[in-house]
TORKOL-4160 file (C-alpha; in steps of 0.2 Angstrom, whole numbers, padded with zeros to 4 digits, m for minus):
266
<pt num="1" X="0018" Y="m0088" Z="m0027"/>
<pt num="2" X="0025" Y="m0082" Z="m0011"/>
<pt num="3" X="0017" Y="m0066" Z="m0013"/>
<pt num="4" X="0000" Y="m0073" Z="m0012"/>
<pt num="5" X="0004" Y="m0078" Z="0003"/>
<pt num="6" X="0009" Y="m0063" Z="0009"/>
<pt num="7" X="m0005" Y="m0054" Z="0004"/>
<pt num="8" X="m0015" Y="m0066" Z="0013"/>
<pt num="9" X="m0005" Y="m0065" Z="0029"/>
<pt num="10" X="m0007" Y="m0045" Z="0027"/>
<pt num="11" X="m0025" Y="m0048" Z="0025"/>
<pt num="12" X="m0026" Y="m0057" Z="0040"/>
<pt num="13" X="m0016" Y="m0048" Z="0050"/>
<pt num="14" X="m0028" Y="m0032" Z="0046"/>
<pt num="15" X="m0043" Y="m0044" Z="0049"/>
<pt num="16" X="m0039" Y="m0047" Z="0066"/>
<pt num="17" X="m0038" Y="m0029" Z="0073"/>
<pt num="18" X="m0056" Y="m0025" Z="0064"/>
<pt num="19" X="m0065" Y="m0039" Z="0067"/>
<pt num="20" X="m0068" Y="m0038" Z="0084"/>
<pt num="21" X="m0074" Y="m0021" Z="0082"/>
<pt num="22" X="m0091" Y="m0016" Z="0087"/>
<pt num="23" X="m0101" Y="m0011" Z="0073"/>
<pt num="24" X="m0100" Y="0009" Z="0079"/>
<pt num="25" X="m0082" Y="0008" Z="0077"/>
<pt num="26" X="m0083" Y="0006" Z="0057"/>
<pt num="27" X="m0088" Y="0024" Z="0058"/>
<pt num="28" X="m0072" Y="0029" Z="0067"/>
<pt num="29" X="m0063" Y="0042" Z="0056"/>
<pt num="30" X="m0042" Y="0041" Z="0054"/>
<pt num="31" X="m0028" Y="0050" Z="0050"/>
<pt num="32" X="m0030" Y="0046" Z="0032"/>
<pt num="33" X="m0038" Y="0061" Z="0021"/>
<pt num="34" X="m0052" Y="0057" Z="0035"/>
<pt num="35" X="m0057" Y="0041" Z="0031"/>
<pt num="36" X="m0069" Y="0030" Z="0042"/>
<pt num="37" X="m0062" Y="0012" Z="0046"/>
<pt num="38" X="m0079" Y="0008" Z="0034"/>
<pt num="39" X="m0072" Y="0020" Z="0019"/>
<pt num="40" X="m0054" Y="0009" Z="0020"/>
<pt num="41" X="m0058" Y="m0008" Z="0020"/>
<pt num="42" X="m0072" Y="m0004" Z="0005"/>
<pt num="43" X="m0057" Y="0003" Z="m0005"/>
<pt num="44" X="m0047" Y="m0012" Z="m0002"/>
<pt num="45" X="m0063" Y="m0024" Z="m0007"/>
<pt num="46" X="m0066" Y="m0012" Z="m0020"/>
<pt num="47" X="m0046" Y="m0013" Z="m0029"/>
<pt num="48" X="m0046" Y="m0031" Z="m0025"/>
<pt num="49" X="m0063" Y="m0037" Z="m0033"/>
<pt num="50" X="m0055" Y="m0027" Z="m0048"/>
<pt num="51" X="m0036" Y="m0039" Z="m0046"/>
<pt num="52" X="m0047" Y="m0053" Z="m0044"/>
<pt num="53" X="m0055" Y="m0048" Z="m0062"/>
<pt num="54" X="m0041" Y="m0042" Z="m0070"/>
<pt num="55" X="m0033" Y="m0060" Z="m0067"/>
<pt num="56" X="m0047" Y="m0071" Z="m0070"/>
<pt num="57" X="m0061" Y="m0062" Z="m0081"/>
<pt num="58" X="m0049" Y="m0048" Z="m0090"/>
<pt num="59" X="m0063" Y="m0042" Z="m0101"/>
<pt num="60" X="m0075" Y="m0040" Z="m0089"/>
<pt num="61" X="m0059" Y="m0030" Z="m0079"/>
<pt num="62" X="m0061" Y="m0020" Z="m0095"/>
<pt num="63" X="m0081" Y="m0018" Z="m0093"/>
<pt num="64" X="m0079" Y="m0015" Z="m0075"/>
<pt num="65" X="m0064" Y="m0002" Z="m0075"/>
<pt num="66" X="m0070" Y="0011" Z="m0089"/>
<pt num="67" X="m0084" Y="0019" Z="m0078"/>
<pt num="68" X="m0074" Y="0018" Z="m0066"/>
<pt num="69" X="m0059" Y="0030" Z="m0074"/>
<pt num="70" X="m0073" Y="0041" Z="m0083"/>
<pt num="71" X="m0080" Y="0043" Z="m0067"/>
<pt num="72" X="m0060" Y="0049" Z="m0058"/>
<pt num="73" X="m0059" Y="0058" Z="m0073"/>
<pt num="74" X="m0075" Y="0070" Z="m0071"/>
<pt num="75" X="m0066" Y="0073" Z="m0054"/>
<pt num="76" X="m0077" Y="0060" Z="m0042"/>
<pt num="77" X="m0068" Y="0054" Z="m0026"/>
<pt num="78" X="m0062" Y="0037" Z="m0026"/>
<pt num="79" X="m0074" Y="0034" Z="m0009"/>
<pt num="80" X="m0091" Y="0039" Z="m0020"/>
<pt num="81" X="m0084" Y="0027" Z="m0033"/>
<pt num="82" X="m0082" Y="0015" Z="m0022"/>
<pt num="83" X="m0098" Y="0017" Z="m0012"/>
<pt num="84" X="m0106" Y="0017" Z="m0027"/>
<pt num="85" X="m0101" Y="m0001" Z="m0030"/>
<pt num="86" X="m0100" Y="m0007" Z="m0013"/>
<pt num="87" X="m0114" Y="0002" Z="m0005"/>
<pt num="88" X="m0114" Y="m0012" Z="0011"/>
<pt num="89" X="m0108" Y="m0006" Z="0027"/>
<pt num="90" X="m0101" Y="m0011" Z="0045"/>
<pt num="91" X="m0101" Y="m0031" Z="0048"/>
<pt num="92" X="m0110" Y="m0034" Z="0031"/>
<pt num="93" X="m0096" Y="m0024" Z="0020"/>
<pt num="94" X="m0082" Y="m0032" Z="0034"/>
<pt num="95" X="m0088" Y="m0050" Z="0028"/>
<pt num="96" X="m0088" Y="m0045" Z="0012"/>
<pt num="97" X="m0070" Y="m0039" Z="0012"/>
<pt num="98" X="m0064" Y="m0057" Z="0023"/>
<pt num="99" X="m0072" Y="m0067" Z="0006"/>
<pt num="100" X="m0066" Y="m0058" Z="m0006"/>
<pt num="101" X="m0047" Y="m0056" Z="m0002"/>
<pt num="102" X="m0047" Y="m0073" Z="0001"/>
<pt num="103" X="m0053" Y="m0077" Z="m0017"/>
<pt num="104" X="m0041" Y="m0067" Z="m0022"/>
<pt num="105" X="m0025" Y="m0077" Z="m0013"/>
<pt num="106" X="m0033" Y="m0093" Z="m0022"/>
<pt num="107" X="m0033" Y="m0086" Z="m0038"/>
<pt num="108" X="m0017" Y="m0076" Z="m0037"/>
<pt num="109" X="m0009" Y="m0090" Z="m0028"/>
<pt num="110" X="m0012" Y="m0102" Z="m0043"/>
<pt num="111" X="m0006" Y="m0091" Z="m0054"/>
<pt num="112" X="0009" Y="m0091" Z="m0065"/>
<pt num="113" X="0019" Y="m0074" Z="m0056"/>
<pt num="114" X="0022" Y="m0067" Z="m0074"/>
<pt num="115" X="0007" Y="m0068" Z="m0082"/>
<pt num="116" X="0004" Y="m0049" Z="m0086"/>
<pt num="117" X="m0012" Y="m0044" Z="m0081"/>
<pt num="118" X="m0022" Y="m0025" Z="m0083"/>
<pt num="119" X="m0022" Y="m0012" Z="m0074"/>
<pt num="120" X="m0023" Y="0007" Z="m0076"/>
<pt num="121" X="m0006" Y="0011" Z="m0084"/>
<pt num="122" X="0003" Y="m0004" Z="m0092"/>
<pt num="123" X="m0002" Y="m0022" Z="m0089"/>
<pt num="124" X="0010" Y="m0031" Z="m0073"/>
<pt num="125" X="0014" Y="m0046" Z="m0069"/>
<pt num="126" X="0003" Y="m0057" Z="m0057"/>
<pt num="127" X="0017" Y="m0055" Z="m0044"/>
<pt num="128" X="0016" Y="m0037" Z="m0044"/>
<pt num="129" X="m0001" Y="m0036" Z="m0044"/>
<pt num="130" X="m0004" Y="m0046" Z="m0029"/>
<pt num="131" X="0014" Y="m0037" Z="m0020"/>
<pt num="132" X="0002" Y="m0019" Z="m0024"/>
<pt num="133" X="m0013" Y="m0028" Z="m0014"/>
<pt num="134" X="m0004" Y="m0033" Z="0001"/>
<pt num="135" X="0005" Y="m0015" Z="m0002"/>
<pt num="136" X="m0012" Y="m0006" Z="0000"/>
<pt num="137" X="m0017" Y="m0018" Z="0012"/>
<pt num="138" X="m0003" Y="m0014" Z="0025"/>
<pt num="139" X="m0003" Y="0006" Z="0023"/>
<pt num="140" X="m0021" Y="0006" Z="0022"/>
<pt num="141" X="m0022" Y="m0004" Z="0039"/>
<pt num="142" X="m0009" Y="0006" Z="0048"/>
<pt num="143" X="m0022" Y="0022" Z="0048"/>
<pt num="144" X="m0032" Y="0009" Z="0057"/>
<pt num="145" X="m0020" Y="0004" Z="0070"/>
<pt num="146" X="m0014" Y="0020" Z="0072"/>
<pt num="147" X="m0034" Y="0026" Z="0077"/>
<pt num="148" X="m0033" Y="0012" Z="0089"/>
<pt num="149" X="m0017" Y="0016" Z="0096"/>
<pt num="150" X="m0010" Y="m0001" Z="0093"/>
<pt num="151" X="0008" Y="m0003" Z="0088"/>
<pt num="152" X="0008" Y="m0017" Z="0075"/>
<pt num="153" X="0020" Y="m0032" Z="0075"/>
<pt num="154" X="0029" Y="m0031" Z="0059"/>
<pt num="155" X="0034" Y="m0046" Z="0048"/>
<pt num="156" X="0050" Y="m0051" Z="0036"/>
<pt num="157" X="0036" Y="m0050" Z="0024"/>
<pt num="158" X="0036" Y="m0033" Z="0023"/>
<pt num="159" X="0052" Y="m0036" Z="0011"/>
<pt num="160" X="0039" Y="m0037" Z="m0004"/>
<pt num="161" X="0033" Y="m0018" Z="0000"/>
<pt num="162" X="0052" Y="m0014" Z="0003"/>
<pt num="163" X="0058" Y="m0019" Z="m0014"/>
<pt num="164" X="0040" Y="m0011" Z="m0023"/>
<pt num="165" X="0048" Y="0005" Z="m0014"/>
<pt num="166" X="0065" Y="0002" Z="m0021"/>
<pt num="167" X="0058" Y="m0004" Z="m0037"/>
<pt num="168" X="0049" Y="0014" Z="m0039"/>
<pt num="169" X="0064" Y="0025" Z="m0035"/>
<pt num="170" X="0061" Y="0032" Z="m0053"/>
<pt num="171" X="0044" Y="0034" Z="m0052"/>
<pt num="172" X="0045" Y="0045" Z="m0036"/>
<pt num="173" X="0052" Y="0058" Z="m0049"/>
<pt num="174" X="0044" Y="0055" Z="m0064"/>
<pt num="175" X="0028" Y="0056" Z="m0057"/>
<pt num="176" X="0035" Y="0074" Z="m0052"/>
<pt num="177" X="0041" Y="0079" Z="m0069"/>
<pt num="178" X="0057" Y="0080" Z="m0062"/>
<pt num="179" X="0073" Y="0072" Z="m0067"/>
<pt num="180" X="0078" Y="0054" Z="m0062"/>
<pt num="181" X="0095" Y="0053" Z="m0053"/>
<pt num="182" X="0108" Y="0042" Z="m0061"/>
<pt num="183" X="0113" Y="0035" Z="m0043"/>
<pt num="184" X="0101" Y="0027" Z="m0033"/>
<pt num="185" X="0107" Y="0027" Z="m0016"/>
<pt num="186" X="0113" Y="0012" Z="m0007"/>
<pt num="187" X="0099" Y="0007" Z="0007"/>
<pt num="188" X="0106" Y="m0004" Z="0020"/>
<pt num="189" X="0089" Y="m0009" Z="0030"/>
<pt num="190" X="0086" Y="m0020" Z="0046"/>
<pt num="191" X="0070" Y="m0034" Z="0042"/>
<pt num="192" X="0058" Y="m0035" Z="0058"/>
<pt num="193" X="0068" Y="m0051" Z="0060"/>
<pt num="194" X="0083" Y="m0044" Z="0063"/>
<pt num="195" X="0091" Y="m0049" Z="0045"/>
<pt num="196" X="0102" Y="m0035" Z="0035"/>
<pt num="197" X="0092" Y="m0030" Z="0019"/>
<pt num="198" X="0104" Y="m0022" Z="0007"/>
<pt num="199" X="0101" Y="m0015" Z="m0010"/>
<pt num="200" X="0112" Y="m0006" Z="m0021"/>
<pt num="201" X="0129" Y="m0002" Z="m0019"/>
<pt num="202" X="0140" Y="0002" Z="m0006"/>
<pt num="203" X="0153" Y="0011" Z="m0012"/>
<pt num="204" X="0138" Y="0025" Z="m0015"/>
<pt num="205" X="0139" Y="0041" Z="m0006"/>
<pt num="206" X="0121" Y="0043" Z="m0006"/>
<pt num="207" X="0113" Y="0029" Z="0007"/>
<pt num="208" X="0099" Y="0027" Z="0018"/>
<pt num="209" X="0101" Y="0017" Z="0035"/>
<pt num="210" X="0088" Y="0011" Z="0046"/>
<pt num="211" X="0071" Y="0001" Z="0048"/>
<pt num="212" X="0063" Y="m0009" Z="0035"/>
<pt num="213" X="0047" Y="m0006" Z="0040"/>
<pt num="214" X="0051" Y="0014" Z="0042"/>
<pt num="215" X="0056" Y="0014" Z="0022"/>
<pt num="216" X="0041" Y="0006" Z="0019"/>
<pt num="217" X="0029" Y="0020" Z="0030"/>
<pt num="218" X="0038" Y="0031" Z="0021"/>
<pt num="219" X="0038" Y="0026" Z="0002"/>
<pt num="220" X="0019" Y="0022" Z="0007"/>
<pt num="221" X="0017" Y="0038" Z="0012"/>
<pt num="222" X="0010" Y="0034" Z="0032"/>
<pt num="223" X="0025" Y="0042" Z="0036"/>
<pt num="224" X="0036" Y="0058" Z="0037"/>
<pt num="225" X="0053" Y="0053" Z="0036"/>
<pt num="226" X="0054" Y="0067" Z="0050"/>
<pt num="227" X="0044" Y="0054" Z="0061"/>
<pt num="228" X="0054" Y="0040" Z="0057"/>
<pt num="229" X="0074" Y="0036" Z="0062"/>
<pt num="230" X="0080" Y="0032" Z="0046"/>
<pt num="231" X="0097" Y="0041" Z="0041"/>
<pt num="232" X="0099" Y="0048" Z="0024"/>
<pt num="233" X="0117" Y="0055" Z="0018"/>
<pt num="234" X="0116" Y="0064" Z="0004"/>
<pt num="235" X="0107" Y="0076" Z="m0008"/>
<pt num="236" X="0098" Y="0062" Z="m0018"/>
<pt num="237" X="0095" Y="0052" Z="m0002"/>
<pt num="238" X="0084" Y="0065" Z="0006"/>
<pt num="239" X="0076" Y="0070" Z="m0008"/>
<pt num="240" X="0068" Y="0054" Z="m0013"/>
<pt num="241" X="0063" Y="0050" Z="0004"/>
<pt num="242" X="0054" Y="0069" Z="0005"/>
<pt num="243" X="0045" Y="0064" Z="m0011"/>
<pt num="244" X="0044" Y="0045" Z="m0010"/>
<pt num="245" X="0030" Y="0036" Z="m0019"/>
<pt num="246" X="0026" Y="0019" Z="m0023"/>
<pt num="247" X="0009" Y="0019" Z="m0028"/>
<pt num="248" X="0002" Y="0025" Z="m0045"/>
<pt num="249" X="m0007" Y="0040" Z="m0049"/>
<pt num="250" X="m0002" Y="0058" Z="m0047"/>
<pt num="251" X="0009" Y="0064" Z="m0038"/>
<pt num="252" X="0006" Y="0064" Z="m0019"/>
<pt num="253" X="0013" Y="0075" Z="m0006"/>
<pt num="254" X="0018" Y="0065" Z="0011"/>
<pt num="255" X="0008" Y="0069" Z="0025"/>
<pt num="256" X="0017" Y="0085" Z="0036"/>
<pt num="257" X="0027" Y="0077" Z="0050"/>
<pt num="258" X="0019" Y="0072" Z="0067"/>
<pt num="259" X="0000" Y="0072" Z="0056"/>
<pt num="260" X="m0001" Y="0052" Z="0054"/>
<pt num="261" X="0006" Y="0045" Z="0072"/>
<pt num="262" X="m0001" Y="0031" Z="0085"/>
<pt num="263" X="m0015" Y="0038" Z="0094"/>
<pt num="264" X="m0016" Y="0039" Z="0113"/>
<pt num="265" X="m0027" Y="0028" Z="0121"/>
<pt num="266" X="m0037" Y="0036" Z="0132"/>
């Protein structure tokens, strides 16, 4: 499964800017709600120990996952949740993180891509499952590159994240209790390799032009489409890209433009 894969290369790519790091720096806060470099890479070990068990041990998913939706439901943050679980910290939560995606690309990686594995709405297929971990894994990670002011090399397999955002353009209004367009306009994107990435028609009126990897700030919400260069024409065009959402749970404003950017470096 190519997406395994991916996930892994997104894992990698993450590892290899925190790694380094001293261990002061796990306390660095970013751009995200605030989050320390510590509170982001335990939310990814945290939601993919609970992929890993979703695919290989469901009912222990099960076990695992009710506390853990009574807990969101009483109104905890996902971070206590998570400390909660995963109380380690700095180099000892880092290694931690390193293992366990990796036994997640070996399991997922084996896997037949449409199995249907649990999660908190309906069940997904292994494919998507793994295409949301390498999802979180890249939006979560640009927080961290942007705290260190380090423009990240993009990858053609960014695609996956591309097509989850394309994939949701129903859920983006759903989620807001609004109607769903019956057009979904035409996007006509440029891969980090230079390829053309089209989907939907062209003979639409409503179309989005630009970057790949812009789309996919923005559907993952890193971005304002005011801080991207992405053209939208049309009424629909601009207003899913103000709402965009590919992710689950409620809905979720973008953050104001100019409020998640690369940092300086001093």
């Amino acid at each position: 499964m190519q997406q395994a894969s991916d996930f892994l290369s997104e894992s990698e790519a993450l590892n290899a800017l925190v790694a380094p790091l001293a261990e002061a720096d796990f306390a660095r806060v970013t751009g995200f709600k605030s989050w320390t470099f510590e509170t982001i890479l335990r939310h990814l070990h945290f939601w993919n120990h609970m992929a890993h068990l979703s695919l290989t041990a469901p009912e222990e998913f099960q076990v695992a996952f009710k506390p853990v939706m009574e807990a969101m439901m009483t109104g905890k943050a996902l971070p206590e949740i998570e400390l909660a679980r995963f109380p380690e910290t700095g180099s000892t939560l880092l290694a931690e993180w390193q293992a366990g995606y990796r036994q997640v690309f070996d399991a997922f990686s084996q896997a037949d891509p449409s199995e249907r594995v649990a999660w908190a709405g309906p069940s997904m297929s292994a494919r998507s499952s793994v295409t949301a971990r390498q999802m979180e894994t890249w939006a979560h990670g640009q927080a961290i590159a942007d705290e260190l002011g380090i423009n990240r090399v993009e990858d053609d397999r960014i695609r996956n994240i591309v097509v989850l955002g394309v994939n949701t353009f129903g859920w983006t209004f759903n989620v807001r209790g609004m109607p769903v367009p019956e057009e979904q306009p035409f996007l006509a994107l440029t891969s980090p390799s230079g390829d053309s990435w089209t989907f939907g028609s062209p003979d639409s009126a409503q179309r989005i032009t630009g970057q790949a990897h812009e789309f996919a700030q923005v559907v993952t919400q890193t971005r304002n489409i005011a801080d991207t260069e992405l053209v939208c024409e049309g009424e629909v065009a601009e207003l899913w890209m103000t709402n965009a959402q590919c992710f689950a749970g409620g809905p979720a404003d973008p953050p104001p433009p100019g409020a998640r950017c690369i940092k300086p470096v001093s």
